[in-house]
N, C-alpha and C positions, 0 to 999 in steps of 0.2 A: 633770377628765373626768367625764361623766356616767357614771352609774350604769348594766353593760351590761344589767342588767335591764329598764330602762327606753327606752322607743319614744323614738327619738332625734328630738330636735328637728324636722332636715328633712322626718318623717314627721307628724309634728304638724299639726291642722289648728288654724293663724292666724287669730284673730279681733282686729282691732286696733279700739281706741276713737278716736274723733277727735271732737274739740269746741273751743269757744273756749276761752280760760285763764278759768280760772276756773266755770266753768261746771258742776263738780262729777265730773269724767271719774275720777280716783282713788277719790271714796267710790263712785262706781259700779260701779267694777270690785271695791273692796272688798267690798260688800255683793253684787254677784254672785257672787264667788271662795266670799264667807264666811269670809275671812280677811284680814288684810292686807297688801296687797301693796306699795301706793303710800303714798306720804305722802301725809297731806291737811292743808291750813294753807289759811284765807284769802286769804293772800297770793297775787294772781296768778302765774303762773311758777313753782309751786314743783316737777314734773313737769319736768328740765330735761332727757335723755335717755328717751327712750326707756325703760319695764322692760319685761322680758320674762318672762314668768312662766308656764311649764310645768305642765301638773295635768289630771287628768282629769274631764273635767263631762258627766257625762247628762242627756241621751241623745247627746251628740255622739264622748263617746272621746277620746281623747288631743288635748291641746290646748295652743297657746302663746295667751295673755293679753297685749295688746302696750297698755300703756297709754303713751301720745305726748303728747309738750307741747303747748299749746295755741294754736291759729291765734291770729292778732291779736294775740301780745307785741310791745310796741313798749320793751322793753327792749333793751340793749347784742349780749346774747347773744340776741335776737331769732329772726333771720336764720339763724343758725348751728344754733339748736333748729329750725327749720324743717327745715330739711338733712335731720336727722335723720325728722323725721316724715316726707317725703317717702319715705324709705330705706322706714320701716315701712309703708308704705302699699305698696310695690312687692310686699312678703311677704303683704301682708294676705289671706286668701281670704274671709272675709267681714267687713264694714265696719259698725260700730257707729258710727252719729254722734249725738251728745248737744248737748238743746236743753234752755236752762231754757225757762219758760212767760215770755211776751212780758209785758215790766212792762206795768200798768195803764194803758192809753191810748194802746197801741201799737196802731196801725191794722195791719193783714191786707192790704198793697196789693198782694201777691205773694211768693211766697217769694226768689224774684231782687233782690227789692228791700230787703227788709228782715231775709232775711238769706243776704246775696252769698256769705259764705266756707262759710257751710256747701250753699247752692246747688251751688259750683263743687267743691267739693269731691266731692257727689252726682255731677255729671256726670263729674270725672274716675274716678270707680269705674264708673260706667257706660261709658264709653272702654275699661275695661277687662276691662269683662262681670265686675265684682266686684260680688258681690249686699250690698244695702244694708239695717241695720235702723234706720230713726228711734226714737231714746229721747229721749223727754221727761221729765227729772228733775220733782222735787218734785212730786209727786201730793198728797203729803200738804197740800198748800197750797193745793190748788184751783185751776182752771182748765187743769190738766195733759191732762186727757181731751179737752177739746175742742180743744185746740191740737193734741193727736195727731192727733183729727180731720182739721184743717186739714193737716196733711203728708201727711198721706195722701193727700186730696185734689190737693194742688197736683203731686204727686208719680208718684202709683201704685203708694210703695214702702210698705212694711209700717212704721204709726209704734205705739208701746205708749207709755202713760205709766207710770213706776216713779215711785217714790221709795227713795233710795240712804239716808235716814234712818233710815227703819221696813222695809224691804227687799221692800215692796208688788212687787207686778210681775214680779218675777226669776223667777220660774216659767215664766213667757210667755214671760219671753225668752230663756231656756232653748227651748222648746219653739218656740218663731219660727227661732231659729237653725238647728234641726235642721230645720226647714222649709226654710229656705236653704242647705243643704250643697249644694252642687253633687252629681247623681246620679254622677256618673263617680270624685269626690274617694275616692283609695284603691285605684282600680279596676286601674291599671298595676302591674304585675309586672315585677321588676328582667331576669329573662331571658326575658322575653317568649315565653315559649312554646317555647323550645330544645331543654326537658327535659323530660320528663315522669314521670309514676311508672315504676320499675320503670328510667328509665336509666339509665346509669356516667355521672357526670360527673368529669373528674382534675381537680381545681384547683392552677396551679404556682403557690405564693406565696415569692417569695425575701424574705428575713427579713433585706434591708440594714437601713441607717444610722437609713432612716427610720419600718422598724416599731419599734414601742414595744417595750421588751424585757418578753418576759411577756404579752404582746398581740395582740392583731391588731388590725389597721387595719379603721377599718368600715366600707367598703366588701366588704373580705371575710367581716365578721361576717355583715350584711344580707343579700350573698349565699349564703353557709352555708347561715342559718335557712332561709332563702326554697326551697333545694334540698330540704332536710331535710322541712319542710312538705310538699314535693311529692311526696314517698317516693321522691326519687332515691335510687339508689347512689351514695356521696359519698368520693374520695379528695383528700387533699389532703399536698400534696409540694413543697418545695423545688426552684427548680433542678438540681440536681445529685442530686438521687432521682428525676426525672421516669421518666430510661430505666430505670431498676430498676423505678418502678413501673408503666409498661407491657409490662416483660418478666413480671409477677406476674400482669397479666388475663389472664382466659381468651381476650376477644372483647376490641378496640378499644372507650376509650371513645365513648357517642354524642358528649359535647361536652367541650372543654379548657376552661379558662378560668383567664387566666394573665392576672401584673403586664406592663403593654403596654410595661416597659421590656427584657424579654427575647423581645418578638413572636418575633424575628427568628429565633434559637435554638429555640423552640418551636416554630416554623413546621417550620422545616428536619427536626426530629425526628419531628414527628408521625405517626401512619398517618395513610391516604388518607382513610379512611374517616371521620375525627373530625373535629366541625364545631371553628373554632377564634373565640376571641373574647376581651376583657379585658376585665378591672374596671370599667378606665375609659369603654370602650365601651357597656356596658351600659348605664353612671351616664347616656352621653352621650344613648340611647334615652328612660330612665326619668325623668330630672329636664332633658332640654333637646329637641334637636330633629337627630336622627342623619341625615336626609337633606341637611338644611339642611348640619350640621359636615361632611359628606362632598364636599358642594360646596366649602365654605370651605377644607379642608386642600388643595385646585388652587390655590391663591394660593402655595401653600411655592414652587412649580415658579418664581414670577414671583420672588422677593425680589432683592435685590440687595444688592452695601454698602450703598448710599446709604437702603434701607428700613428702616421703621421696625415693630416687634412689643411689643404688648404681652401680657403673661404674666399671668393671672390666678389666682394662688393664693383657694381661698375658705377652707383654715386659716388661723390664725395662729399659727405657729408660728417659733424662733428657725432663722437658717438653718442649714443642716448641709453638710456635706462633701460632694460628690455627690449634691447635693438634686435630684431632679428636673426641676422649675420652674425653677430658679436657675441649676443648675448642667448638667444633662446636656443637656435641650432645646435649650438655646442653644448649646451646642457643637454637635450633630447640625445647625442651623439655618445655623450658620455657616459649618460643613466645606461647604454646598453654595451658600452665598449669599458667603462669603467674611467673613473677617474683622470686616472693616468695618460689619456689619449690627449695626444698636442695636435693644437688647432692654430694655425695660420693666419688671420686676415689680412688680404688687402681689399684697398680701395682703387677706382678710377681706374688708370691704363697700368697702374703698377701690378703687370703679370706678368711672372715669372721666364723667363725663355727656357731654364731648366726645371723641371717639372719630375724629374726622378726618382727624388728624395721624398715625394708624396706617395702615400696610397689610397688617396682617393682626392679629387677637385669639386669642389661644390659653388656654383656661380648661380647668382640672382637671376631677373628674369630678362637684364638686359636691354630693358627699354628706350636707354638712354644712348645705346650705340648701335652702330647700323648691323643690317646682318652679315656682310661681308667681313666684316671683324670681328663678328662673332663666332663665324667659321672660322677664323683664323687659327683663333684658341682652340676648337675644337679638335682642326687639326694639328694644333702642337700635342695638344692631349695623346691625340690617335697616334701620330708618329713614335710617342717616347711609351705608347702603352701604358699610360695613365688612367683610370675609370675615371670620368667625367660627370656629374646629375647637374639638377639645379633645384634651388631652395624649394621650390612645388614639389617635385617629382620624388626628393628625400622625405618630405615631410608626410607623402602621400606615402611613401615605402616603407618607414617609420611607424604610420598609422596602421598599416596594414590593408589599404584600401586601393593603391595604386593600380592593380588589375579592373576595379571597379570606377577608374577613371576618363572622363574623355579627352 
């Protein structure tokens, strides 16, 4: 577990490298990092997953390093490595693609032509409105600058020449990158506006199977801080301290925010007066697309035995008694679709790219991944016409309470 010190990953802004094998993608990241991260060897393919590398680099702030195998392995594990780069590419928020300088006597007939995989690869970050920076390795060998040039040109996108040798460059690209942060990257707030200085917010966190003993889950860390920053008044209570501890306020809190596995029970207690909402709701606003999920959780009403659901955990964790995902959702799913309804789970990045065979997607709250990939999914959903929720906004739709949700 990372360090709670430390900005968690899904807040990180993702800058992923993409190049052919061989191409020099490791010593580049290493000589940008200034440390090393990747191995580097001749040998093509030696980058065979994906690494992921967390650190903080100015002027941009907390940041994940996604150095990817490289396009055009026509080895065994080819294909399989691709997999992967694909996954990283979903995460990516801005897109580093690395060119060596064209050998000698290489004609300039187009960049589509002469060279296709990093073309298409340009256009699928543009599909995705993921901003692009062209690196041109080996400066120090000459002819780096003018082939920057030429991308530029053919392109419109911003090319720098470096070299990953003598570490030429890296300042630029430094400084290009913060040029490219998306204005908005950072700008959502987990409760949206709820609370503000000076509210009561009660948080009911019930401390089952699946909080860490000694911990908190971080979803309610995130939320915490994010309160506490705000200069809320912050109480935070267990199930069964809820009514002690609104029989202790003076006034009703302004907002509750409780685990969406006891909505039901918190609903029924609450005053009139407090707005109510969960964790995983919020996760659903901050890192996915709350109107869309609110649509989607109208598909519970349709299931039946013969429907199929898939459950998407994004931990990875070993199962547990009473797990959520595993265990309590599909019960709740089934009590109203019957028995006979087949349910799905994955964990981690294991999601599906065909999504067909399901009638309906039910994913956590996502904490743990950034939200650019969590649009991802969304948009595979939308594309194959899949209904989409997530474990708050089912559970709330379930209860019957979801209209009475923030």
């Amino acid at each position: 577990m990372a360090d709670l010190n430390e900005t968690p990953s899904g807040n990180r802004l993702h800058i992923g490298i993409f190049g052919r094998t061989n191409s020099g993608k490791s010593s580049f990241i290493n000589a940008f990092a200034g440390q090393d991260i990747s191995i580097v060897a001749d040998a093509a393919g030696t980058t065979t997953d994906p690494v992921y590398k967390p650190m903080e680099i100015q002027p941009l702030g907390p940041c994940v390093l996604i150095d990817t195998a490289g396009f055009g392995d026509e080895s065994r594990l080819g294909e399989r490595r691709m997999e992967k780069t694909f996954l990283a590419a979903e995460k990516t928020e801005i897109a580093v693609i690395l060119f060596n300088p064209p050998q000698e006597g290489m004609t300039l007939k187009g960049m589509a032509e002469d060279f296709p995989q990093e073309y298409a690869w340009y256009q699928k970050f543009r599909e995705k409105k993921t901003p692009v920076l062209f690196v041109v390795n080996k400066a120090d060998l000459g002819g780096a600058e003018a082939f920057a040039g030429w991308v530029q040109e053919q392109t419109g996108a911003e090319a720098l020449a470096v070299s990953a040798e003598t570490g030429e460059g890296m300042e630029r690209v430094r400084e290009h990158l913060a040029r490219l942060l998306p204005e908005d990257f950072g700008a959502d707030t987990i409760t949206r506006g709820l609370a503000a200085e000076g509210d009561t917010v009660l948080l009911v966190m019930p401390q089952d199977i699946q909080a860490p003993k000694g911990r908190l889950i971080l979803p309610q860390v995130q939320t915490l801080r994010e309160l506490l920053d705000q200069k809320c008044l912050v109480m935070c209570v267990t199930t069964d301290q809820m009514l002690p501890a609104l029989a202790a306020m003076k006034e009703p809190p302004k907002l509750i925010i409780t685990d969406s596995q006891v909505f039901g029970y918190v609903y029924e207690h609450k005053p009139k007066e407090s707005m109510l909402t969960s964790f995983s709701v919020l996760f659903a606003a901050y890192k996915g697309d709350l109107p869309y999920y609110k649509e989607g959780a109208k598909a519970i009403d349709a299931l039946t035995e013969e429907s199929h659901v898939l459950i998407a955990e994004c931990c990875t964790h070993a199962p547990l008694s009473e797990d959520i995902g595993r265990e309590k959702l599909p019960r709740m799913l089934r009590k109203r679709a019957g028995e006979g309804l087949s349910v799905e789970v994955v964990s981690g990045t294991d999601f599906p790219q065909d999504l067909s065979r399901y009638d309906l997607v039910i994913q956590c709250g996502a904490c743990m991944f950034n939200r650019k990939y969590v649009q991802a999914r969304i948009g595979r959903a939308k594309e194959q016409k899949v209904p989409m929720t997530n474990y708050g906004v089912a559970i709330a739709h379930i209860t019957g309470i979801l209209d009475k949700i923030k």
